[in-house]
Structure formats: structure tokens, C-alpha cells
VMD Tcl script that builds the backbone (N, CA, C; Angstrom):
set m [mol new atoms 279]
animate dup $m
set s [atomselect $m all]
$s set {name element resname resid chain x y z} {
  {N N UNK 1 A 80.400 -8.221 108.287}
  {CA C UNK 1 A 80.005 -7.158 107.366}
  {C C UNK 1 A 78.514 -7.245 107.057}
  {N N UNK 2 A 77.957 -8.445 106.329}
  {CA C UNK 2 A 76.628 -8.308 105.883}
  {C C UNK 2 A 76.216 -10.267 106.510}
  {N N UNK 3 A 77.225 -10.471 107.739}
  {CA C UNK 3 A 76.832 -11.136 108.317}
  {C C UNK 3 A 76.835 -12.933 107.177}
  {N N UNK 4 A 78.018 -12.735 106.618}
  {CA C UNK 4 A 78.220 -13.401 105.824}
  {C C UNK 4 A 79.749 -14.157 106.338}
  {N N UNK 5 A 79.819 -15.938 105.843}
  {CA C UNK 5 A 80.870 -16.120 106.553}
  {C C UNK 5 A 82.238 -15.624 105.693}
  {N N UNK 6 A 83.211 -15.789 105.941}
  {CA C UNK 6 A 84.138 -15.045 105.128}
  {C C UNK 6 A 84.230 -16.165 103.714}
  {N N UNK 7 A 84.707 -17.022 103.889}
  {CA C UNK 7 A 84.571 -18.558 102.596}
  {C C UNK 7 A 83.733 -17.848 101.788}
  {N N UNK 8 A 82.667 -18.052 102.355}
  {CA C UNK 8 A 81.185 -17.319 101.360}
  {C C UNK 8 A 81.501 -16.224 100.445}
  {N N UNK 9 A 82.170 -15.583 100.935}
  {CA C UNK 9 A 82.248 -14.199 100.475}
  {C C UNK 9 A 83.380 -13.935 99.535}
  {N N UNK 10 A 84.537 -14.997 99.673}
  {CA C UNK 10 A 85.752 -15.349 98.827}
  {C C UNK 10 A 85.218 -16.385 97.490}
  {N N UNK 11 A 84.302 -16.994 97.907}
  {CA C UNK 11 A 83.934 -17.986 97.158}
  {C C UNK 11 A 83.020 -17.106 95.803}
  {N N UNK 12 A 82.329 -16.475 96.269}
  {CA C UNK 12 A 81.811 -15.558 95.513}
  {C C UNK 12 A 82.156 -14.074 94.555}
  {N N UNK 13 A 83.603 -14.214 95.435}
  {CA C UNK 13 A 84.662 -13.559 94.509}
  {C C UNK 13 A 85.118 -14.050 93.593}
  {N N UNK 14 A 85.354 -15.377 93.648}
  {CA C UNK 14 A 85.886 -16.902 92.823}
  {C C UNK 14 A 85.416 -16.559 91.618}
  {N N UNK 15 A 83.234 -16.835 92.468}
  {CA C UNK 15 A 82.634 -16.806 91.072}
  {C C UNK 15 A 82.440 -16.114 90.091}
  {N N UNK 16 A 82.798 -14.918 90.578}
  {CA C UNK 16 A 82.573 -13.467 89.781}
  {C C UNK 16 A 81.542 -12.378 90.010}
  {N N UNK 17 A 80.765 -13.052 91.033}
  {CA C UNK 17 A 79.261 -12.173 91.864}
  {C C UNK 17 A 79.883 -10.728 92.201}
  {N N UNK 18 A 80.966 -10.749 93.000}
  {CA C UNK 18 A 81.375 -9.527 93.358}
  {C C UNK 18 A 83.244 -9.146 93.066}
  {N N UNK 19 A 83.425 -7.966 93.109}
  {CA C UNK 19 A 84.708 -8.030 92.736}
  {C C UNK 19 A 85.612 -6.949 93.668}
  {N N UNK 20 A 85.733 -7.145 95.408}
  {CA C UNK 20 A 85.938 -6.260 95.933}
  {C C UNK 20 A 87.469 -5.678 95.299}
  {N N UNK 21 A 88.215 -4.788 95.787}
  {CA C UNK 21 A 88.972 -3.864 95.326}
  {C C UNK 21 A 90.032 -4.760 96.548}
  {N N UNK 22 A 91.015 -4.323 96.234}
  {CA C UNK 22 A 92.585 -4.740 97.325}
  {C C UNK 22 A 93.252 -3.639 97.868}
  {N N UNK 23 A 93.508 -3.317 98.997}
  {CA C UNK 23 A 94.566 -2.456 99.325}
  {C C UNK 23 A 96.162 -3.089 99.209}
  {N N UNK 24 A 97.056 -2.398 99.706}
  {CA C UNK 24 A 98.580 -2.456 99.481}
  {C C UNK 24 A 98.553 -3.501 100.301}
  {N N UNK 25 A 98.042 -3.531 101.148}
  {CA C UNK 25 A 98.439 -5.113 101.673}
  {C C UNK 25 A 97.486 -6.062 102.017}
  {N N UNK 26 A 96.860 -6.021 100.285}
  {CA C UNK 26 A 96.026 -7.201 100.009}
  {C C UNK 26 A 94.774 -7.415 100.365}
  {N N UNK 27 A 94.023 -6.475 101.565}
  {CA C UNK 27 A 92.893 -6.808 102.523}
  {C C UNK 27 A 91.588 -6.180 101.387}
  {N N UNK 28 A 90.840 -6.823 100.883}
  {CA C UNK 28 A 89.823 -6.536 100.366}
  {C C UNK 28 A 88.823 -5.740 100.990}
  {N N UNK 29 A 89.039 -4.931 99.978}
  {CA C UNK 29 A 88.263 -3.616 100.105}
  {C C UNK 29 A 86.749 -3.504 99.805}
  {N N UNK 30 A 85.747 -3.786 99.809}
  {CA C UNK 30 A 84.097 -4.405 99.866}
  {C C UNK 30 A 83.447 -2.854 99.272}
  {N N UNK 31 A 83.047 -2.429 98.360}
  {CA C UNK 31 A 81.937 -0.786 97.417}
  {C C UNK 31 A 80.889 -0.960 98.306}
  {N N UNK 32 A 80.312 -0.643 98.331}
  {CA C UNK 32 A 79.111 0.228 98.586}
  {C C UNK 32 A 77.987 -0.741 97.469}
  {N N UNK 33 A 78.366 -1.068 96.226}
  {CA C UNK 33 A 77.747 -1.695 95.205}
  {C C UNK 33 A 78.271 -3.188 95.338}
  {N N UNK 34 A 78.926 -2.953 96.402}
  {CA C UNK 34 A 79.469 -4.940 96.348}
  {C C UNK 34 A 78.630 -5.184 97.548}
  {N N UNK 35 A 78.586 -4.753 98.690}
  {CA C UNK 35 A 77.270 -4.586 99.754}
  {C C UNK 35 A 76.329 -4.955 99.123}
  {N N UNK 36 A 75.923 -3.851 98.359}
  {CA C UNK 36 A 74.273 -3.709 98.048}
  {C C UNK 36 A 73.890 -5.189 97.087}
  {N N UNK 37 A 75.232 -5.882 96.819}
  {CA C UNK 37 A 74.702 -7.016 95.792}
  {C C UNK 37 A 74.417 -8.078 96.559}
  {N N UNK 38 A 75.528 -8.015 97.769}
  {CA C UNK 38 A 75.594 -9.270 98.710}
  {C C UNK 38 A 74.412 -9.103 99.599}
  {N N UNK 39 A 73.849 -8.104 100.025}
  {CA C UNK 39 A 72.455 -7.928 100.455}
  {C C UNK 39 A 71.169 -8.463 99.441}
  {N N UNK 40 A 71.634 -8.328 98.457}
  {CA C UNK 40 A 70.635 -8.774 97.157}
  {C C UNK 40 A 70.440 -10.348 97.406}
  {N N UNK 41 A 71.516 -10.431 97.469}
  {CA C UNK 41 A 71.938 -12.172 97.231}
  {C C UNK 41 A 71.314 -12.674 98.607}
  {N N UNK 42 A 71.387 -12.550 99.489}
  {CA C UNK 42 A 71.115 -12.940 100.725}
  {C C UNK 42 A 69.383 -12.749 100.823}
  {N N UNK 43 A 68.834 -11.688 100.376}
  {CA C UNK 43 A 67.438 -11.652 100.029}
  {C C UNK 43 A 66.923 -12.915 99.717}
  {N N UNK 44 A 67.386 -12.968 98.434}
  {CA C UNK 44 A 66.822 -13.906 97.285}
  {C C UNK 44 A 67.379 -15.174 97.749}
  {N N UNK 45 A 68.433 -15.854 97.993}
  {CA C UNK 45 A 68.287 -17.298 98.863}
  {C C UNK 45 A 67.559 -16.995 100.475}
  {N N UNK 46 A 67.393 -16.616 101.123}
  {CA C UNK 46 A 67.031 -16.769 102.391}
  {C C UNK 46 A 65.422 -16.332 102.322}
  {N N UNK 47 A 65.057 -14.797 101.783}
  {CA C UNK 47 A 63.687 -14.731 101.720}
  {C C UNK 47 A 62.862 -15.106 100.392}
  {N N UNK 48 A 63.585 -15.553 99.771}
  {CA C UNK 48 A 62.887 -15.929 98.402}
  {C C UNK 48 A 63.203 -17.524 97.817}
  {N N UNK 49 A 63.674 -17.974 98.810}
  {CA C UNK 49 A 64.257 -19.537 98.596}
  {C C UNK 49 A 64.735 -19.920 97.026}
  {N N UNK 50 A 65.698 -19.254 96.297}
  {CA C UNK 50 A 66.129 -18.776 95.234}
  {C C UNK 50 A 67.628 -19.584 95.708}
  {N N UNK 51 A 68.343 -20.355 94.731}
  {CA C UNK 51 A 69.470 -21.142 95.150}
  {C C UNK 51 A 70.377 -19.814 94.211}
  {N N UNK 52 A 71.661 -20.194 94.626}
  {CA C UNK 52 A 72.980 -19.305 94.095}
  {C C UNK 52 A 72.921 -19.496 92.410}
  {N N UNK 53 A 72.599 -20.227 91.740}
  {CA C UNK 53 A 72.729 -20.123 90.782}
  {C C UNK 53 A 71.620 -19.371 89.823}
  {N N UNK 54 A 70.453 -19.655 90.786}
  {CA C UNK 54 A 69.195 -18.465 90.021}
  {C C UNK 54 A 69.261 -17.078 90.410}
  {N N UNK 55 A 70.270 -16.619 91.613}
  {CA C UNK 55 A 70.386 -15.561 92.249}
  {C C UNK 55 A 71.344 -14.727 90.887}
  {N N UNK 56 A 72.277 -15.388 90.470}
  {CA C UNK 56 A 73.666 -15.270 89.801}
  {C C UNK 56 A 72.546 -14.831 88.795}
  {N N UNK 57 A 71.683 -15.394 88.411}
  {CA C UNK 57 A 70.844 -15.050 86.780}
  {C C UNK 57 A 70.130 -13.659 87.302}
  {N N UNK 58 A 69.021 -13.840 88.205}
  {CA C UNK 58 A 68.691 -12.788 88.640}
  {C C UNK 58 A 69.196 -11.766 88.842}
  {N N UNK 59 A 70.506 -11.446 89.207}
  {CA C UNK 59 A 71.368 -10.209 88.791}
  {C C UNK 59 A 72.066 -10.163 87.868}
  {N N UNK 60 A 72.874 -10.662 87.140}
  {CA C UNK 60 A 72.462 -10.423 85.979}
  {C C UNK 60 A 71.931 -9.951 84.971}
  {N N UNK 61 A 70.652 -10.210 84.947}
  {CA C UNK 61 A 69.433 -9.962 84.288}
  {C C UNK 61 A 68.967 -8.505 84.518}
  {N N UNK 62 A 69.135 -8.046 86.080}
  {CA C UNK 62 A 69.174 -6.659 86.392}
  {C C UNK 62 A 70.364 -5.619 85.650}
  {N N UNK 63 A 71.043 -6.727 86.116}
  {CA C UNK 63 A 72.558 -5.721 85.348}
  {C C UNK 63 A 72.164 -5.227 84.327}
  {N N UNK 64 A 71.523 -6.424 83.235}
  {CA C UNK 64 A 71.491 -6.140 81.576}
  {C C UNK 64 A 70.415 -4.845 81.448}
  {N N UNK 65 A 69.177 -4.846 82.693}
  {CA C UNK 65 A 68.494 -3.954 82.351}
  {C C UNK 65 A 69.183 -2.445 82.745}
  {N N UNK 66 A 69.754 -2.866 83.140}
  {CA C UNK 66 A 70.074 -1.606 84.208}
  {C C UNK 66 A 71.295 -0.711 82.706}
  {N N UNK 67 A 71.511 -1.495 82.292}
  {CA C UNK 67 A 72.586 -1.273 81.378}
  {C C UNK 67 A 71.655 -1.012 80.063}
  {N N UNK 68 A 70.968 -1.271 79.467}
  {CA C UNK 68 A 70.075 -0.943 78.462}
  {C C UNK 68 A 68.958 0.398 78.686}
  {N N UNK 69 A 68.706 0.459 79.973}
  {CA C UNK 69 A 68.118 1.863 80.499}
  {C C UNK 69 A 69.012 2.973 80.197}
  {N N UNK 70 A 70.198 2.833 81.007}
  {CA C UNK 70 A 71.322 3.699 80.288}
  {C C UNK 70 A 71.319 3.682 79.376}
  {N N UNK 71 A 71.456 2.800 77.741}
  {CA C UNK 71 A 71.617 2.808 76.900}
  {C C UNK 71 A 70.170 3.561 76.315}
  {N N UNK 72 A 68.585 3.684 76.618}
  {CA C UNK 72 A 67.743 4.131 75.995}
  {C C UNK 72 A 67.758 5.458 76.450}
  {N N UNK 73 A 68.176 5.886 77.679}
  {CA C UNK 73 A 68.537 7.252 77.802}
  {C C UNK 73 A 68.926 8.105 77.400}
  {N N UNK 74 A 70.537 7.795 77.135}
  {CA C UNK 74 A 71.098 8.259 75.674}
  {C C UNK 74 A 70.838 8.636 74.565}
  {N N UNK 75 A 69.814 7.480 74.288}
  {CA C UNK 75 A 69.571 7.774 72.716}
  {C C UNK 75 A 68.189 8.453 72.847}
  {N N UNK 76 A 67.794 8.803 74.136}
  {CA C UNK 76 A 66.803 10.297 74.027}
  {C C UNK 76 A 67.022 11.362 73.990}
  {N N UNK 77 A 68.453 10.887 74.897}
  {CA C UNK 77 A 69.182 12.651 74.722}
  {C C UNK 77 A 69.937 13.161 73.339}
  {N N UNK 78 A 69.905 11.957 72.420}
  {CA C UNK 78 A 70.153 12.248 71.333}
  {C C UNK 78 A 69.788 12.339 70.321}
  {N N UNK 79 A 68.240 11.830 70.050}
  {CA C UNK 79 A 67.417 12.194 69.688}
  {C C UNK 79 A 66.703 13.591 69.901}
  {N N UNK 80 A 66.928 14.104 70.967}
  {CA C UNK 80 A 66.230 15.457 71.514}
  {C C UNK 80 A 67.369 16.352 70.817}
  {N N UNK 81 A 68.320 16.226 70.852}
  {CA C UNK 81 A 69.290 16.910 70.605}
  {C C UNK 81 A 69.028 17.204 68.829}
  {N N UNK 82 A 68.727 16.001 67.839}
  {CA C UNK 82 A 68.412 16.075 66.771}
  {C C UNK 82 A 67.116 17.051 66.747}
  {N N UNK 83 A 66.453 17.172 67.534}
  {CA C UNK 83 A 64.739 17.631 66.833}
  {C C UNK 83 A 65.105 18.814 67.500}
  {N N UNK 84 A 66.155 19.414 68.332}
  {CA C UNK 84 A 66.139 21.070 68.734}
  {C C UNK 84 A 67.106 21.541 67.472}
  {N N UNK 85 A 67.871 20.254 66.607}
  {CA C UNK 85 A 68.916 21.186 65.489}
  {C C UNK 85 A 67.786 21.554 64.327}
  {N N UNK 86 A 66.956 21.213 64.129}
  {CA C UNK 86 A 66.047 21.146 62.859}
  {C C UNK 86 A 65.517 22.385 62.904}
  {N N UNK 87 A 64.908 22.691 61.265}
  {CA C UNK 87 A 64.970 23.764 61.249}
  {C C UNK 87 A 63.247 24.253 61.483}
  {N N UNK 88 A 62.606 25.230 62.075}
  {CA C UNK 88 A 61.295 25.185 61.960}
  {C C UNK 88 A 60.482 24.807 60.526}
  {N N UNK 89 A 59.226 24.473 60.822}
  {CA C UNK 89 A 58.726 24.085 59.362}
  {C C UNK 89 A 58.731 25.520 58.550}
  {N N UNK 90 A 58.276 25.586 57.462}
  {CA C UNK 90 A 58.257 27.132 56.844}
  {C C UNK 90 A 56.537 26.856 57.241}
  {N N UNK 91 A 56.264 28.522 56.925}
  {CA C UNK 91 A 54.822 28.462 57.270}
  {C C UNK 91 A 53.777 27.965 55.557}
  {N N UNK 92 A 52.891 28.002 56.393}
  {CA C UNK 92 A 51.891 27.376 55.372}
  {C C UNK 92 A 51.108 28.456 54.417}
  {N N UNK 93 A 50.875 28.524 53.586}
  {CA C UNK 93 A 50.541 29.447 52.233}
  {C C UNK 93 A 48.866 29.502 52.747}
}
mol reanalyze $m
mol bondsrecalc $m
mol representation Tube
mol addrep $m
């Protein structure tokens, strides 16, 4: 798949890195976002000499941002949403 041995790739299911999906008869099913992590991972130990456990932080750490971006998004669109309910100022004398 991403040229990974299979152990590796169970082992890392173990750890919680990725969480492929199961069909009816059990054969793990690998996202599109479980790829793109195990490509991540393989980056960062092989071209960035980054061991599994700083890799594990390093995403992570993306996750959290990635998840707080969403979260400041929101609260623009809801903020925007507040300043179109308001009422114009009255005019000035």
C-alpha cells in the first residue's frame, strides 16, 4: 500500500496512529486520511530522522491545530452573523 510492512501497520493500529475501518470479513479497510497519515509518518522518520514517538506528537499537535482552526472559524461565522443582526447606528444630530 504505502510500502509499509504489514506488522508496521497493525502495530500502529495497536497504537492508535491510525484506525482503518473493517469489512464483513474483517479485512481492513485503509481512508484516504489513514494513507495520508501513514505517508506523514514515513516522511518524518525516514526524511526527517524523527523516531515514532515524536512523529505520534507531531500529529497530534497538527490534529489539535487543525481542530482549533475549525473551532476559530466558527466563531467568525458567528460573530459575523451577530454584527449583520444589529441594528444600524441612528444618525448623528
Amino acid at each position: 500500500m504505502v510500502g509499509m510492512h504489514a506488522q508496521t501497520l497493525r502495530y500502529y493500529e495497536r497504537m492508535g496512529i491510525i484506525a482503518p475501518s473493517r469489512s464483513r470479513g474483517r479485512i481492513r479497510l485503509y481512508s484516504q486520511a489513514d494513507i495520508n497519515r501513514l505517508l506523514q509518518i514515513q516522511r518524518l522518520i525516514n526524511d526527517l530522522g524523527v523516531n515514532l514517538a515524536g512523529a505520534e506528537v507531531i500529529l497530534r499537535l497538527n490534529d489539535r491545530i487543525r481542530q482549533m482552526e475549525e473551532e476559530m472559524e466558527e466563531l467568525r461565522h458567528r460573530l459575523q452573523r451577530i454584527r449583520d443582526r444589529r441594528l444600524p447606528a441612528p444618525p448623528e444630530e
